[in-house]
N, C-alpha and C positions, 0 to 999 in steps of 0.2 A: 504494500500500500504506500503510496507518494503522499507526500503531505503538501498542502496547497501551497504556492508561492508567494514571498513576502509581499504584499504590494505597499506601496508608502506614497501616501498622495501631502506633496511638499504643503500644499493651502492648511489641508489638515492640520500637518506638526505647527505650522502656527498659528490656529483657530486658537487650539490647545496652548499654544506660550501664552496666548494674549488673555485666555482664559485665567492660567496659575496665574499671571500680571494681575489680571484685576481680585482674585480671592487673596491674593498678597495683601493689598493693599486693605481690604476686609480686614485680611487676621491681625493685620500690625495695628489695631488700634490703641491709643495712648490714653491709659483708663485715667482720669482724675485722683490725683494724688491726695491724701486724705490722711490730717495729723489727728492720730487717738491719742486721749489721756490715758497714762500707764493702768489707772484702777479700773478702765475699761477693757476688760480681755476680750469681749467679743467683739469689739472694735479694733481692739490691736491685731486681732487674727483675719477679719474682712481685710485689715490693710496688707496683712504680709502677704493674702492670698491673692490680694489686687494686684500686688508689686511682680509673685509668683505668674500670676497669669498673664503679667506684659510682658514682661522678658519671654516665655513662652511664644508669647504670641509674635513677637519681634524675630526670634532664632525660625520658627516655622513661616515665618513672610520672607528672610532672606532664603532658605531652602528651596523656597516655591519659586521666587524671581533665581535661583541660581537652574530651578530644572527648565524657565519659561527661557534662559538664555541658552541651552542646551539645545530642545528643541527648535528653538529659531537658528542657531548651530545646524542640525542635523539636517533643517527641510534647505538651508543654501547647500548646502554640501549634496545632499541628494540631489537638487537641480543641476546642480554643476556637471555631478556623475551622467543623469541624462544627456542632459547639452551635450557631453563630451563625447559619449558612447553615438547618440544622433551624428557627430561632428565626422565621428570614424567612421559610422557607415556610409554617409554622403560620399569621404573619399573613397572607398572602395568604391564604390559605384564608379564614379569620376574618374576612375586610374587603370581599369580592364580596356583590353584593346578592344578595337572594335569588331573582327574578329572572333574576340573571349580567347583562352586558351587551350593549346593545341596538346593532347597527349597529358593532360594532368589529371587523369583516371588509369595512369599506370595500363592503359591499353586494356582495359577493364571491360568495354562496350558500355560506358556511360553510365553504370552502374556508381561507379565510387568504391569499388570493392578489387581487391589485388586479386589476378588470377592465380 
């Protein structure tokens, strides 16, 4: 059994960067800072957990912008790949004699296959 071929559509990988871009910018929110009096412990513990959840949230918005530059990475790099592969086959095409070539089936009867 063959397993399907990869296909990679370059628009896609950046729908998706521009996507992590924008939930980045969601997660990095900067909570309001917020001074408790010491005899208040459940005020002291909303703040630590405030302060815990923006650094969180800050470490997960660079992650998310570092995978959206990734993917914007990989969809140039794939088009390139295309272009370039498109690029070689033009010249092949462009570079066989008019003709085509004489005897490069090893005398095979057109086959492709060695006698």
């Amino acid at each position: 059994m063959t397993r399907p071929g990869l296909r990679v559509v370059p628009d896609g990988l950046r729908a998706l960067a521009q996507r992590c871009e924008e939930l980045a910018s969601e997660v990095a929110v900067t909570l309001p800072t917020r001074t408790a009096l010491s005899w208040q412990s459940s005020e002291a513990a909303a703040t630590a957990v405030s302060a815990g959840t923006g650094r969180v949230g800050k470490i997960l918005a660079s992650r998310m912008q570092a995978t959206a530059s990734k993917l914007t990475g990989a969809a140039n790099d794939f088009e390139a790949m295309d272009d370039g592969g498109a690029a070689a086959l033009a010249a092949v095409g462009s570079s066989a004699p008019a003709g085509g070539y004489q005897n490069v089936d090893g005398d095979a009867g057109g086959l492709g296959l060695p006698r």
